[in-house]
C-alpha positions in Angstrom: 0.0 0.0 0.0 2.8 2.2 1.1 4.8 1.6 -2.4 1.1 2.3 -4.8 0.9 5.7 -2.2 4.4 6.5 -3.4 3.8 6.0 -7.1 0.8 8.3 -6.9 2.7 11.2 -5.2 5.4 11.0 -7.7 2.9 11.1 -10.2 1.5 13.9 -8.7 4.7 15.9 -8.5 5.3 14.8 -12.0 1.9 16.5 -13.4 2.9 19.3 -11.6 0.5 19.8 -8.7 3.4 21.0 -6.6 2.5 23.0 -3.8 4.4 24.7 -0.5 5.7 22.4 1.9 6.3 23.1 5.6 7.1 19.6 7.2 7.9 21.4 10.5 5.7 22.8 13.2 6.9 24.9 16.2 5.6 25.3 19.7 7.4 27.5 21.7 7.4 28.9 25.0 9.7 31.1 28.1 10.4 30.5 31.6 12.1 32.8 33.8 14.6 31.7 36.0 16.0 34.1 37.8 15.8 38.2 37.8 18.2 37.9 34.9 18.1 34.7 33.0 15.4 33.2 31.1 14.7 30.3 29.2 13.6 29.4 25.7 12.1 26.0 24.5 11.2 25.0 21.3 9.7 21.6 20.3 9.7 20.9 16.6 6.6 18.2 15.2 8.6 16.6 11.7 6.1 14.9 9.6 6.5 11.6 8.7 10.0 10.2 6.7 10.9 13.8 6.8 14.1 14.9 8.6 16.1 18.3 10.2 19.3 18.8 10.8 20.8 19.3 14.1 22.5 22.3 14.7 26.0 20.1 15.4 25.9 18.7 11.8 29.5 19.3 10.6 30.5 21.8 8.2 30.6 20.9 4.3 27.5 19.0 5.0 23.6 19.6 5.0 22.8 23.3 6.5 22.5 23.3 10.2 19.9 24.6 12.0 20.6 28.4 13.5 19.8 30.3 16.7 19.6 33.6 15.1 18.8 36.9 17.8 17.5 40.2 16.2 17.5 42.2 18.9 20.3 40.8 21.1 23.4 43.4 20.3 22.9 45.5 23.7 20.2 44.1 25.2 20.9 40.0 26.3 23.5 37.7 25.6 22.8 34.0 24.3 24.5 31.5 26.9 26.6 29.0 24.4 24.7 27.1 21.8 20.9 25.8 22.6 20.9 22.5 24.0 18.9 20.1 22.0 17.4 16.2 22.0 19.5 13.5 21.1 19.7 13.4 17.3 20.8 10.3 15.0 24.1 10.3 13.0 24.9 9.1 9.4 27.6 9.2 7.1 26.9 10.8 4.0 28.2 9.5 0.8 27.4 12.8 -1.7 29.3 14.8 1.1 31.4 12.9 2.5 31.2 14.2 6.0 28.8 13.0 8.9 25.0 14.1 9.0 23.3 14.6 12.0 19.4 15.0 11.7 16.5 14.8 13.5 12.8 12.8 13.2 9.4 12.9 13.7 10.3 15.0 17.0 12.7 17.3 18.3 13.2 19.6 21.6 15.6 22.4 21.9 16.3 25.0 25.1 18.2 27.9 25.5 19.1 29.9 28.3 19.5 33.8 27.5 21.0 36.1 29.7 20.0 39.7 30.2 22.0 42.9 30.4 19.7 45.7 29.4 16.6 45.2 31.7 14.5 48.0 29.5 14.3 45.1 26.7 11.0 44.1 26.0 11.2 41.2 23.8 13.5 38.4 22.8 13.4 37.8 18.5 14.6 34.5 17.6 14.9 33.7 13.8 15.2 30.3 13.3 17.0 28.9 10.0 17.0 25.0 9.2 16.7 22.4 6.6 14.3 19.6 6.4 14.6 16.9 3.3 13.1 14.0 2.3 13.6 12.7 -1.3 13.8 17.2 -1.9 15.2 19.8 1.0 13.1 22.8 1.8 15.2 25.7 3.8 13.4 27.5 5.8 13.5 30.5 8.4 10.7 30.6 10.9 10.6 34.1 13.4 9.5 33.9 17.2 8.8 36.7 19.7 9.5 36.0 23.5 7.7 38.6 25.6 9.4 39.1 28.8 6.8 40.5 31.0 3.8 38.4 30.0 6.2 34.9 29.6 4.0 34.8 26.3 5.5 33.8 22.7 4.2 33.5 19.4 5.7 32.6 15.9 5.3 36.0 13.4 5.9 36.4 9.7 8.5 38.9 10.3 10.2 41.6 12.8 9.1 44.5 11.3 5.9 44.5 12.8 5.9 42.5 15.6 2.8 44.7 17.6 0.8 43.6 15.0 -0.8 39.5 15.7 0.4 38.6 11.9 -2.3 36.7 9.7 -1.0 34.4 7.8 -0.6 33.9 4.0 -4.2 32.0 3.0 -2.2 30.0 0.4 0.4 29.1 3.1 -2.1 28.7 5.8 -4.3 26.8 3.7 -1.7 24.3 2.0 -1.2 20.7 3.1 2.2 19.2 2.5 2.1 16.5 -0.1 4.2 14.0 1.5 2.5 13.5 4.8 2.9 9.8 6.1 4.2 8.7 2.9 7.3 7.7 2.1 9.4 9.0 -0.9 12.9 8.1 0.2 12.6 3.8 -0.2 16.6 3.9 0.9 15.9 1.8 3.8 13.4 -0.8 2.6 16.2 -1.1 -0.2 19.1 -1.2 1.9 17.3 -4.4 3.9 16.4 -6.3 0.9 20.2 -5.9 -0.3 21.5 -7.2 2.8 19.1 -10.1 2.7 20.4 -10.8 -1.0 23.6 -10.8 0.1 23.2 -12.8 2.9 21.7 -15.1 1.3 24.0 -15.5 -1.6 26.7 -15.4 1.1 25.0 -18.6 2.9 25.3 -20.4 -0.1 29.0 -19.6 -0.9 29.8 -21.1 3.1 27.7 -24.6 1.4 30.9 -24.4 -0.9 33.4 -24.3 1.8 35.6 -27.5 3.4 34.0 -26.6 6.3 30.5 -27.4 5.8 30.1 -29.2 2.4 31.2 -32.1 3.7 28.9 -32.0 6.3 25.6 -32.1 4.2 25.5 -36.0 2.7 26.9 -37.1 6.7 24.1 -35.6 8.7 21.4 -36.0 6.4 22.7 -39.7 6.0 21.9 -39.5 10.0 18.7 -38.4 9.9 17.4 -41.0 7.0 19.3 -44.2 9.0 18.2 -43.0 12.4 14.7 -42.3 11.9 11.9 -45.1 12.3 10.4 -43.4 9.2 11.0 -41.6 5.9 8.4 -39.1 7.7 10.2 -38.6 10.8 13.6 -38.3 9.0 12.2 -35.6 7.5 10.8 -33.8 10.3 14.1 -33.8 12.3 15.6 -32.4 9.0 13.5 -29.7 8.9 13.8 -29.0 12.7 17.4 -29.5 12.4 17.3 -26.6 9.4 15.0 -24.4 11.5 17.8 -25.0 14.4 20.7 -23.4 11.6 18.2 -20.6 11.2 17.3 -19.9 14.8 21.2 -19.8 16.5 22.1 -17.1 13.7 18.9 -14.9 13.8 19.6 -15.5 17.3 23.2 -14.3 17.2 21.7 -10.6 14.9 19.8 -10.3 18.0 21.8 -10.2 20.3 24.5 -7.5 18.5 21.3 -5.4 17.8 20.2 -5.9 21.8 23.9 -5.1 22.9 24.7 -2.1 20.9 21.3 -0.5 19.6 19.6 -0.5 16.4 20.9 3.6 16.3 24.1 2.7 17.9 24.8 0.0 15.2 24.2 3.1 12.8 26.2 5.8 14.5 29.1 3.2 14.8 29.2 2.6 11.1 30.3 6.4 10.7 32.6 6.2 13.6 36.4 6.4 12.6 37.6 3.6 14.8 34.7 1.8 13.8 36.0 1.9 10.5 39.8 1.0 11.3 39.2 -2.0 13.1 36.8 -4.0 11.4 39.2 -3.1 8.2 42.2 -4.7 10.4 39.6 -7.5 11.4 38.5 -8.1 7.8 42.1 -8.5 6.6 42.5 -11.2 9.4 39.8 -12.9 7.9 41.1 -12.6 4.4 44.4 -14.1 5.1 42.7 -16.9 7.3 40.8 -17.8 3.7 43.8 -17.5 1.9 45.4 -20.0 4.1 48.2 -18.2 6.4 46.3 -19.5 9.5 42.7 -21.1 10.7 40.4 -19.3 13.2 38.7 -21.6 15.2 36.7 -21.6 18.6 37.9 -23.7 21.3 37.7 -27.3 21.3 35.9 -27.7 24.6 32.9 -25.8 23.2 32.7 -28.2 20.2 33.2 -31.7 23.1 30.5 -29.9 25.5 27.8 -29.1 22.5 28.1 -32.9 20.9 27.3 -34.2 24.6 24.4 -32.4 24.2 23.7 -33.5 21.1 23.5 -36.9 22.2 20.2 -36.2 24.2 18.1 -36.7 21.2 14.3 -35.0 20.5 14.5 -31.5 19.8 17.0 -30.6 22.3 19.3 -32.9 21.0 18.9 -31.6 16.8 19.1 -28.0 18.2 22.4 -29.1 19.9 23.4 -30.4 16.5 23.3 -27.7 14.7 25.4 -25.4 17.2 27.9 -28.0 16.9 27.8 -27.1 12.9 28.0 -23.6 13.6 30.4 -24.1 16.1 32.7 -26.4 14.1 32.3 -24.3 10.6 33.4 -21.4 12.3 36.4 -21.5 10.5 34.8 -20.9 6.8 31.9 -19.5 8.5 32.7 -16.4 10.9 34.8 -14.5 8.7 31.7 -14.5 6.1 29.0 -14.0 9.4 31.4 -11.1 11.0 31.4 -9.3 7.8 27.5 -9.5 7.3 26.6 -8.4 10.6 29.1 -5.4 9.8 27.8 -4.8 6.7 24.8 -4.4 8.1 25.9 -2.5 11.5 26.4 0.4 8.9 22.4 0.2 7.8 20.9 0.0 11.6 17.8 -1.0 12.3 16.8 -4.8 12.3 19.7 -4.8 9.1 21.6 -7.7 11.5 18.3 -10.1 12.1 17.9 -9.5 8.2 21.5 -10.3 7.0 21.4 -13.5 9.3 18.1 -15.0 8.5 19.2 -14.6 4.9 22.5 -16.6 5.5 21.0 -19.0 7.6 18.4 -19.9 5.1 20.1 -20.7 2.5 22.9 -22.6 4.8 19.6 -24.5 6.2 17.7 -25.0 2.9 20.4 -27.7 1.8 20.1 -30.2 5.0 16.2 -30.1 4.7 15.9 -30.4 0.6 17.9 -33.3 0.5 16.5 -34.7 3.5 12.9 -34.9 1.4 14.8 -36.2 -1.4 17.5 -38.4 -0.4 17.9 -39.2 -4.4 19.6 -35.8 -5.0 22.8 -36.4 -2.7 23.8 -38.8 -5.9 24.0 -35.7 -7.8 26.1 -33.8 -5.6 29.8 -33.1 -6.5 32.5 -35.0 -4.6 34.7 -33.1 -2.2 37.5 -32.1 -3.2 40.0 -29.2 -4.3 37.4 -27.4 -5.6 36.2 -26.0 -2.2 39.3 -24.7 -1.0 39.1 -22.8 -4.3 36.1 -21.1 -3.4 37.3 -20.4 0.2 40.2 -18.4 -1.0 37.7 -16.5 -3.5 35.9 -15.6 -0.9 39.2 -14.5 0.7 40.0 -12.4 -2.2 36.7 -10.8 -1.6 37.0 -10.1 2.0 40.3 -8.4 1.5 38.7 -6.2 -1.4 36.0 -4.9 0.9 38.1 -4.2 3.8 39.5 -1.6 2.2 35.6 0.1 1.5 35.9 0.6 5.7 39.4 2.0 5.8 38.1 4.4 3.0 35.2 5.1 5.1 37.5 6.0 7.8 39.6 8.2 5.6 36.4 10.1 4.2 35.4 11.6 7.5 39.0 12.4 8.7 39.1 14.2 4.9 42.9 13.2 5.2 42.9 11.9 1.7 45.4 9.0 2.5 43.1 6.8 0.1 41.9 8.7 -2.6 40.0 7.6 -5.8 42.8 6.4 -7.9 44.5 4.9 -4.7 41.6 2.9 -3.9 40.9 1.9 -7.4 44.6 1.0 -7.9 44.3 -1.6 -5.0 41.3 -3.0 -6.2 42.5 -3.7 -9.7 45.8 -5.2 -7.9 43.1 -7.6 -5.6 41.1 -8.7 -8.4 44.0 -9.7 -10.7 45.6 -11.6 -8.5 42.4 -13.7 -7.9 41.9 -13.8 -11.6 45.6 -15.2 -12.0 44.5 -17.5 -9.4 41.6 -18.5 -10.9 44.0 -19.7 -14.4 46.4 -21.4 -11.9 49.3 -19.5 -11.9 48.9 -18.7 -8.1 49.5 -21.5 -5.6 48.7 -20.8 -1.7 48.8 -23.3 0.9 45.9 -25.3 1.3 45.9 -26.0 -2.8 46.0 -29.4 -4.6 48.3 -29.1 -7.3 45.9 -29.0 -10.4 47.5 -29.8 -14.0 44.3 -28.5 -15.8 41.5 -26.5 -14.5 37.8 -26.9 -15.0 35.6 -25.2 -17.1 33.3 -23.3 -14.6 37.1 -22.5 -13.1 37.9 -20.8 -16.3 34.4 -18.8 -16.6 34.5 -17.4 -13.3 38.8 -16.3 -14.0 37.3 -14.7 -17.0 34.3 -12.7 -15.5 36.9 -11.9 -12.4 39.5 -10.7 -15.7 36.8 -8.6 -17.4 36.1 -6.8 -13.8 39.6 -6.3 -13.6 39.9 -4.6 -16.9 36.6 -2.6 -16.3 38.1 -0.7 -13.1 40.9 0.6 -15.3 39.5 3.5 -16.5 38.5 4.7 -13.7 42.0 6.0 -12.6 41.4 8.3 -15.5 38.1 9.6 -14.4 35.5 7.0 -15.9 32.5 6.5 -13.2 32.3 2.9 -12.7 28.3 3.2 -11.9 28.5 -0.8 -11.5 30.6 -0.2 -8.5 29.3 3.3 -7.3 29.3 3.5 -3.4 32.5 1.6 -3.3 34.9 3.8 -4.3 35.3 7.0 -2.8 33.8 9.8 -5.1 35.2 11.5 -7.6 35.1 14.7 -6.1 37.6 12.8 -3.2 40.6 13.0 -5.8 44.0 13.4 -6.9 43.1 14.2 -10.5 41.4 17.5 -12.3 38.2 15.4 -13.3 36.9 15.2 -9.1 36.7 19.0 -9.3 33.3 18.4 -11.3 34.7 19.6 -14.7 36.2 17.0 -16.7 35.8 17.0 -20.5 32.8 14.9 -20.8 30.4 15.9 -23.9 31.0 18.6 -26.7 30.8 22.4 -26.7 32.1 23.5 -23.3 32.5 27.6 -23.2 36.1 28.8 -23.5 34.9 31.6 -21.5 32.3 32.2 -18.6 30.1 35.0 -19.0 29.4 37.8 -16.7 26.9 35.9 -13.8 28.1 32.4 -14.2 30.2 29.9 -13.3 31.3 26.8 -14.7 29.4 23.9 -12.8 29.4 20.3 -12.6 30.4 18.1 -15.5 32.3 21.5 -17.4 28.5 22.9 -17.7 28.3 26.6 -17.4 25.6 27.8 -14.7 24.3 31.4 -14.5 23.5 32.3 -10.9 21.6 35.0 -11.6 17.8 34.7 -13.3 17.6 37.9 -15.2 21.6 37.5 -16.5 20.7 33.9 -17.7 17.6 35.3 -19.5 19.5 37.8 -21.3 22.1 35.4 -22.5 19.3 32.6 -23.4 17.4 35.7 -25.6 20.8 36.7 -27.2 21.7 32.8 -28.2 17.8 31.9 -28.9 18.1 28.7 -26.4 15.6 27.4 -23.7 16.3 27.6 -20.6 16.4 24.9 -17.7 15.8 26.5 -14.2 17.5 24.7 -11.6 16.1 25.9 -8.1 19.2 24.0 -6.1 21.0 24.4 -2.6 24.8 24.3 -1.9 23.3 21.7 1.3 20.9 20.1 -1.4 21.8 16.0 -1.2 19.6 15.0 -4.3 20.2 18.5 -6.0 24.0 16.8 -6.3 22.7 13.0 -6.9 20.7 14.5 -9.9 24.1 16.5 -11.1 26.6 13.2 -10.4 24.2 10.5 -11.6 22.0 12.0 -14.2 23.7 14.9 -15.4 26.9 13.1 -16.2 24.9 10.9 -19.0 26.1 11.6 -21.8 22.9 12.5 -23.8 22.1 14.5 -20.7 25.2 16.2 -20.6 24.9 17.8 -24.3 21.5 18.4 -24.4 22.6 20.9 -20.9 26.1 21.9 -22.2 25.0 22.3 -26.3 21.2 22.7 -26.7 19.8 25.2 -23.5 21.2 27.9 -21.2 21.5 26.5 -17.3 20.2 29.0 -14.3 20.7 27.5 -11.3 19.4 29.7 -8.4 20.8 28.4 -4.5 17.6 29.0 -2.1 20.6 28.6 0.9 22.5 31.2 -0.3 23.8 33.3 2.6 24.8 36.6 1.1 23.0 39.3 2.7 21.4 41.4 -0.4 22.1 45.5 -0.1 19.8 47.0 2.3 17.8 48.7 -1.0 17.3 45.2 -2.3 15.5 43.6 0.7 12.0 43.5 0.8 8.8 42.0 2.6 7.5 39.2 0.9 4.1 39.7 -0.8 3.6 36.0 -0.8 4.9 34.8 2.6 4.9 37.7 4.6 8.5 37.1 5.6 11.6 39.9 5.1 14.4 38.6 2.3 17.2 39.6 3.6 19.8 37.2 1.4 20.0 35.9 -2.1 18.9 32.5 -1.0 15.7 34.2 0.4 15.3 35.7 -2.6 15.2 32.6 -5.2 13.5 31.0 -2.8 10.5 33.9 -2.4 10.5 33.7 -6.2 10.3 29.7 -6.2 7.0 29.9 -3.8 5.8 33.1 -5.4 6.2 32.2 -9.5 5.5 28.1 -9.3 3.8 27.3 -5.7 6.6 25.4 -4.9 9.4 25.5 -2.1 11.2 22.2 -2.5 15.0 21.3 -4.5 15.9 19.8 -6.4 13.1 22.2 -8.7 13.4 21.5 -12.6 11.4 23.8 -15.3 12.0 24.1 -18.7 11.5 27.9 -20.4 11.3 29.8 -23.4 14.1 33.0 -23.5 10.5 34.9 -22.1 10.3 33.0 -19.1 7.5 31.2 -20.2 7.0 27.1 -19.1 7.5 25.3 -22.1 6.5 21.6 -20.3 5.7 20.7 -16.8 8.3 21.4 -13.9 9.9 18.2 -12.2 11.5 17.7 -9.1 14.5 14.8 -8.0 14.4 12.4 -11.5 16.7 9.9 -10.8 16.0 7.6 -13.8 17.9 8.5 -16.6 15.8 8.3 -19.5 13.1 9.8 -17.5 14.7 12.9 -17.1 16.1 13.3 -21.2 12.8 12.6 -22.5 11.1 15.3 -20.2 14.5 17.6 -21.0 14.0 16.9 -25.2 10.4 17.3 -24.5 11.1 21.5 -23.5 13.7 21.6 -26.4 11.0 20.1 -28.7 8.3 22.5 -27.9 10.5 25.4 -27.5 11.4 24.5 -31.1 7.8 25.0 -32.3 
């Protein structure tokens, strides 16, 4: 129901019934608490999926929220920052810095000093962000009275003995997204875990550890049942068993640590260090240097238990599998459950019911069908094979968490090229592997390999070859997330120019800049108008934030398409106004909103006054397509993340700006 809801409200965006969102409502109030100090709260309602940012969130991130005083200079001083409710932390790929937001609720207190005591009133201007699969910025005014210990939230400051009506179409609009949710991250991030797991589960079937183990204990059930019925049964339970100890096992690291916690960790910097150290233990355990085992007595004091029989005795069973698989096992379970310590949530029962059932579905399958264990290959060299595959791939990801380390400390130790360079150096040497040219211990000398051997050395070989480019700026989208971005590099492409698509400007005129992808980007409207007139061009109007998180997935994933890219760069002229722009305007040029009421005080006030005022809209990413009159030429879009999508709807403007 949730996903149809979804559809509809992009379809709603998409036929352009956009509207004014304000996902955030404020109650505030003041205590006094002594003859000199008072206190301000503020409790912030966030709708549903939507999120704010705290005002911790580091710099070169989303915007903050501000404490902003109008009438403090003089009159009372702000005691340090406003304390505030706990907020949840993630690391954000597009900026490579941590975010730290807020949702459904938040609570805020400040203590204010005074040091005139002829002041009146305290004026607090709030300034925030609040996204969802857009961000809205937005600046909310209150007015503390200090005699009455009254507040109230006003359109401006200007007129503050006035009770301030609000705007009918603001007061009358309902945002769109309420209780629905646009941003389907985190229902995709669990099903990806669970595919992984699951996938995962089956590659620890291939291992010497466990393989062998399938035809002996479903031998045991079929011989030591009375019945082909209750061989089955016990199979089953038995499989159940595999499934229980490792949900079990996510359980318990989601009880100890938190389903936040797990989060918050993922973006920690010592997080990051040691599970890459831990991850390159396990990688050289599969590639033979050592065995990591549990101790022996566990294994003698769980097959005592075994021997009880009933269901006691098959659960004890199976913890003696997990117990004695360990060794092919953990590393493949530890790097699951850290995989998913980086999603949060119930990511770690997810990532181990996958595993577990498709280590499970084996034992009860052949259990039904005893006839199928003829079919099975033998034991053999084979598995040790896939073991050190597997360690090949542990050693490739440990180096995604030491890159996630390096992103937040912005050292750039590990850069793009670095990165990429040790990749292509892992995956070639499992490819030579793969052909045989690479013995490690635990291999059987081979004279010929098999074909399947010989497929999987050449898919590993054409991976190898397809990271090559990338150290000269190609964007491996098969691998994006990875890698760090390209913007987090040693080479001219990261900046966000490159030489990507045809007809880039020798020079930038007056009121642009060159933006991402070598695309020139007038920041003003009426400059870019004038230019889009003189060159007879449409124009695409790009209301966008510097803080704007899909405003920049739009401009690395969509944009850098190459039929995107010239259709921006060759066939229309580019305005892209920033709503969080902070430059104040000249005192002439500010003005009192007609449409909200509110005092526009900086250029991002500004674009963002004419975004509500000219399309009924406050949201970025904010896409319409124009004649050189300013006229819309097809209907406005907001965050397009499919490719095609967003070149049809583009060619679509050009078309009927053509006619």
């Amino acid at each position: 129901m949730r996903n149809i809801l979804t559809v509809l409200v992009l379809l709603v965006t998409g036929l352009g019934f956009s509207q004014v969102q304000d996902p955030v409502k404020w109650k505030s109030s003041i205590e006094k608490i002594s003859d000199t100090e008072y206190q301000l709260k503020l409790d912030a309602t966030i709708e549903s999926e939507w999120h704010m940012y705290s005002q911790f969130t580091p710099e070169g991130g989303p915007l903050p929220l501000e404490f902003i005083y109008n009438n403090a200079e003089g009159n009372y001083e702000p005691q340090d920052k406003a304390t505030e409710s706990e907020y949840k932390k993630q690391f954000n790929d597009i900026f490579e810095v941590d975010e730290y937001y807020f949702a459904k609720e938040a609570h805020f207190t400040h203590n204010i000093k005074i040091t005139n005591p002829e002041v009146k009133t305290i004026q607090l201007e709030l300034s925030y962000q609040a996204c969802i699969d857009m961000c809205i910025q937005q600046n909310k005014f209150f007015v503390f009275d200090l005699e009455t210990l009254t507040s109230k939230e006003v359109q401006n400051f200007e007129d503050i003995a006035v009770t301030p009506t609000p705007n009918d179409s603001l007061a009358k609009t309902k945002p769109l997204a309420e209780n629905i949710k646009i941003d389907k991250s985190e229902k995709k991030g669990l099903w990806s875990i669970f595919i992984i797991a699951f996938f995962s589960g089956f590659a620890a079937l291939l291992t010497p550890c466990v393989f062998p183990m399938i035809p002996m204990t479903v031998s045991f059930f079929t011989k030591q049942s009375k019945s082909r019925a209750k061989g089955i049964k016990n199979a089953i339970i038995y499989g159940l068993s595999i499934i229980i100890i490792y949900v079990l096992l996510g359980l318990i690291v989601t009880k100890i640590f938190g389903a936040d916690a797990l989060n918050a960790l993922s973006t920690n910097v010592w997080f990051n260090i040691i599970f890459f150290v831990i991850l390159v233990v396990f990688a050289s355990s599969f590639l033979g240097a050592f065995e990591i085992m549990l101790p022996n007595s566990w294994a003698n004091k769980v097959d005592k238990q075994a021997d009880r029989g009933g269901f006691v005795g098959i659960f004890f069973m199976a913890l003696a599998l997990a117990i004695v698989s360990f060794s092919c096992t953990g590393p493949i379970v530890g790097t699951l459950l850290v995989e998913a310590a980086s999603k949060g949530g119930m990511a770690p029962l997810i990532g181990m019911f996958g595993f577990s059932l498709a280590l499970a579905l084996p034992f009860m399958l052949f259990a039904m069908f005893p006839g199928w264990l003829n079919s099975m290959p033998r034991s053999g060299g084979w598995m040790n094979t896939v073991k050190v595959s597997l360690g090949f791939l542990e050693l490739a990801l440990a180096f995604k968490f030491l890159s996630n380390a390096d992103l937040v400390l912005q050292k750039h130790w590990l850069e793009r090229e670095v990165f990429l360079a040790i990749w292509i150096a892992v995956f070639a040497a499992w490819a030579i592997y793969l052909f045989g040219k690479i013995q490690l211990p635990h291999d059987s000398k081979i004279e010929k390999i098999s074909v399947g051997r010989l497929f999987m050395a050449l898919l590993v070989s054409t991976f190898t070859i397809y990271l090559v480019p990338g150290l000269w700026g190609a964007p491996l989208k098969l691998i994006s997330g990875f890698p760090p971005p390209m913007t987090y590099s040693e080479s001219p492409y990261g900046v966000g120019g490159g030489n990507s698509g045809a007809g880039v400007l020798t020079e930038i005129p007056d009121g642009a800049k060159e933006g991402p992808h070598g695309i020139v980007a007038f920041l003003d409207y009426e400059k870019g108008m004038a230019y889009a007139k003189e060159h007879n061009k449409p124009v695409l109007l790009d209301f966008t934030g510097f803080a704007c998180v899909n405003c920049r997935k739009m401009e690395e994933h969509v944009w850098s398409e190459t039929n995107v890219l010239n259709l921006l760069k060759n066939e229309m002229v580019l305005i892209s106004l920033y709503v969080d722009e902070k430059k104040e305007l000249p005192e002439n040029e500010q003005y009192i909103s007609e449409t909200t009421g509110k005092k526009i005080k900086t250029v991002g006030n500004k674009w963002s006054d004419f975004q509500i005022e000219k399309y009924q809209a406050n949201a970025q990413p904010y896409y319409i397509v124009l004649d050189n009159e300013g006229n819309s030429l097809n209907t406005p879009v907001g965050y397009t993340p499919e490719v095609t999508e967003y070149q049809n709807w583009l060619e679509e403007g050009i078309k009927n700006y053509s006619k």
